[in-house]
C-alpha positions in Angstrom: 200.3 -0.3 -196.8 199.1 3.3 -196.7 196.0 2.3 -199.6 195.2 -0.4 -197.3 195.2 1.6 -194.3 193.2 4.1 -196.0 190.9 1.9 -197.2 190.2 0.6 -194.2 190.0 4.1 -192.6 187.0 4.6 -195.1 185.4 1.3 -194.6 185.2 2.2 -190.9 183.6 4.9 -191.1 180.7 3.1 -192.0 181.1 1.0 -189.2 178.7 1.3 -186.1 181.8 2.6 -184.1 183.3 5.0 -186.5 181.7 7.9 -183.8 182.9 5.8 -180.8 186.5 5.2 -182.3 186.5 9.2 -183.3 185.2 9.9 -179.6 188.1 8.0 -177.9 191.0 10.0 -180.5 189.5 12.8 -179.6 189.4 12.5 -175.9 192.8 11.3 -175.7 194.6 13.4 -177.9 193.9 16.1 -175.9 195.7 15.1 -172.8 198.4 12.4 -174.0 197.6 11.2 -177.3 199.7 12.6 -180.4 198.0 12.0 -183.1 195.0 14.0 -184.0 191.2 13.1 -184.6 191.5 14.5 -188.0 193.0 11.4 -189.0 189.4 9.8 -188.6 187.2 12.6 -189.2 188.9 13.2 -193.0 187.7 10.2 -194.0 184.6 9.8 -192.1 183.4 12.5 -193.8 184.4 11.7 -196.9 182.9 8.2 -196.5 179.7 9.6 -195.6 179.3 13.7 -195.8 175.8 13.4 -194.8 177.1 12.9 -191.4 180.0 15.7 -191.6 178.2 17.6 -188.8 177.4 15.2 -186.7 181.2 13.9 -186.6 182.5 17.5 -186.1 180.0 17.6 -183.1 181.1 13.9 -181.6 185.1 15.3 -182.0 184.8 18.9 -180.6 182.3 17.1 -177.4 184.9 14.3 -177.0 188.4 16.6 -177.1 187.0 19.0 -174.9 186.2 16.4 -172.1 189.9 15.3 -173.1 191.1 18.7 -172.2 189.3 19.1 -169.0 191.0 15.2 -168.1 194.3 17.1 -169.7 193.5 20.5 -167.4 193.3 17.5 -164.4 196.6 16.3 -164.9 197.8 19.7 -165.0 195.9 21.0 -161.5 196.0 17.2 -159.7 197.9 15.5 -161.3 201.5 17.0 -162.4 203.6 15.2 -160.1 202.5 11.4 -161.0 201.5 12.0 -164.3 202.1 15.4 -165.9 205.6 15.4 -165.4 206.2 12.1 -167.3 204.2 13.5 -169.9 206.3 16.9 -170.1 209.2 14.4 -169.9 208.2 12.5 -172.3 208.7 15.7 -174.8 211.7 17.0 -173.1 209.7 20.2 -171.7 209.9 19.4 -168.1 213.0 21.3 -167.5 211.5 24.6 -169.3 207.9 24.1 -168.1 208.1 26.9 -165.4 209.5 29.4 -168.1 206.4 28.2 -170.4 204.7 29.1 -167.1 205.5 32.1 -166.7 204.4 33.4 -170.4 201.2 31.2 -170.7 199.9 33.0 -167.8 199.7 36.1 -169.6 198.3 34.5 -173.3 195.9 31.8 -171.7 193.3 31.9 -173.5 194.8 33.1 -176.5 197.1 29.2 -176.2 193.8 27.6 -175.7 192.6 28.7 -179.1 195.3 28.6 -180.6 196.5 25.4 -180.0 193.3 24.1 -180.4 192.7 25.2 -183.9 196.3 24.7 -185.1 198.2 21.7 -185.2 200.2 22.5 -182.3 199.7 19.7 -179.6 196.5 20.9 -177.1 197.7 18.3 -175.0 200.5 20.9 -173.8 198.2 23.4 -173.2 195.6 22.0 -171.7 198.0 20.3 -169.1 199.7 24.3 -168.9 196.4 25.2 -168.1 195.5 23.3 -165.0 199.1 23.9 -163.7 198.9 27.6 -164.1 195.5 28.0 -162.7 194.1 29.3 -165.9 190.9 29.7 -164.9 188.2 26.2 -165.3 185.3 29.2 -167.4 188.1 30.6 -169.7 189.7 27.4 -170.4 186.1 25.3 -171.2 184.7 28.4 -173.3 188.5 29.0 -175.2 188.5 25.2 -175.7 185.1 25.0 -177.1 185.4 28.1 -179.2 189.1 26.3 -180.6 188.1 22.6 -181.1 184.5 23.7 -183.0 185.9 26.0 -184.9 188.8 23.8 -186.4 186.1 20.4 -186.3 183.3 22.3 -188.1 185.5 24.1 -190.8 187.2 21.0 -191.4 183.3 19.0 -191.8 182.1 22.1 -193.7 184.8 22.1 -196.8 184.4 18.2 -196.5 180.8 18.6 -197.1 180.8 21.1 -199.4 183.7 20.1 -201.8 184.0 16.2 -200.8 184.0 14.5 -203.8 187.0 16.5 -205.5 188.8 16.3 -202.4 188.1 12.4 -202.4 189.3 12.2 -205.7 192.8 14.7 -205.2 193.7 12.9 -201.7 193.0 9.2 -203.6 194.9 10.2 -206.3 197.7 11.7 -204.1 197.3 9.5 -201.2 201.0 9.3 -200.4 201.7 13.5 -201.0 198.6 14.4 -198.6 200.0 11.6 -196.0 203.7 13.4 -196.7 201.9 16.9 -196.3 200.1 15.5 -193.0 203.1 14.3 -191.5 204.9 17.4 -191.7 202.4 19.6 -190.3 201.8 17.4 -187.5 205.6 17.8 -187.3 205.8 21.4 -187.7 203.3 21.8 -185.2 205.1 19.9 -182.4 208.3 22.1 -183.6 206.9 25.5 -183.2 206.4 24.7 -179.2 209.9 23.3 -179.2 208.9 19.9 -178.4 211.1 18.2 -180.6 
């Protein structure tokens, strides 16, 4: 099931809505969504690594318009929909303790989280409820999701093909691998 899903995943990325599909991930994961774009954009790129650049661009655009949506929910939003979400991952009874700290880090849990593999969905959503201010969350958030999209599409471009060939070859080790940083990264904020 994993080849064919991977297959598929490749086969897609030649499709006319591989940047559409990518756009959407993006957008969402950054205010509800848990899994990552870089589920799409791995093999995008690999698929086609002329286009590397342009995917980075279309997922850093799209999952920073998802964070503003996320900051939203945060600063509008929190009692009909934030809450749930904090809910959701059992964080709604120690959101005002997270508060408290992320007022003083900010910008330094924008990037962060946004590079990382811990869940910017959290922090964006911390960010409008805090008040971090709109200039220093879009420009942290910008700085977080380019950097992390770009140096993703840049090893992809440079050293595709053996990377093609090691995660084709390994296909269930890098899924393993995946899974438990996606894992880890949901761990460190205490979300599981």
């Amino acid at each position: 099931m994993l080849r064919r899903l991977y297959n598929w995943t490749i086969s897609s990325a030649q499709s006319p809505y591989a940047l559409w599909v990518l756009a959407f991930v993006s957008f969402i994961e950054s205010s509800f969504f848990p899994i990552p774009p870089d589920v799409l954009m791995i093999p995008m790129i690999i698929a086609r690594p002329s286009r590397a650049f342009l995917i980075a661009a279309v997922a850093t655009v799209a999952s920073v318009a998802g964070g503003l949506f996320g900051y939203y929910i945060g600063a509008v939003l929190m009692e009909t929909i934030g809450q749930p979400i904090l809910a959701l991952y059992g964080k709604d009874a120690s959101f005002a303790e997270m508060s408290a700290v992320f007022n003083e880090y900010g910008a330094w849990a924008v990037v962060v989280a946004g590079v990382t593999f811990l869940p910017f969905k959290v922090i964006t959503i911390a960010s409008g409820v805090t008040g971090l201010p709109l200039s220093v969350f879009i420009v942290s958030s910008i700085f977080a999701r380019a950097l992390r999209f770009f140096l993703v599409a840049a090893l992809l471009w440079k050293f595709g093909a053996p990377i093609r060939d090691f995660i084709e070859r390994r296909l269930g080790l890098v899924f393993i691998v995946f899974c438990v940083l996606l894992i880890a990264g949901f761990a460190m904020i205490g979300l599981l």
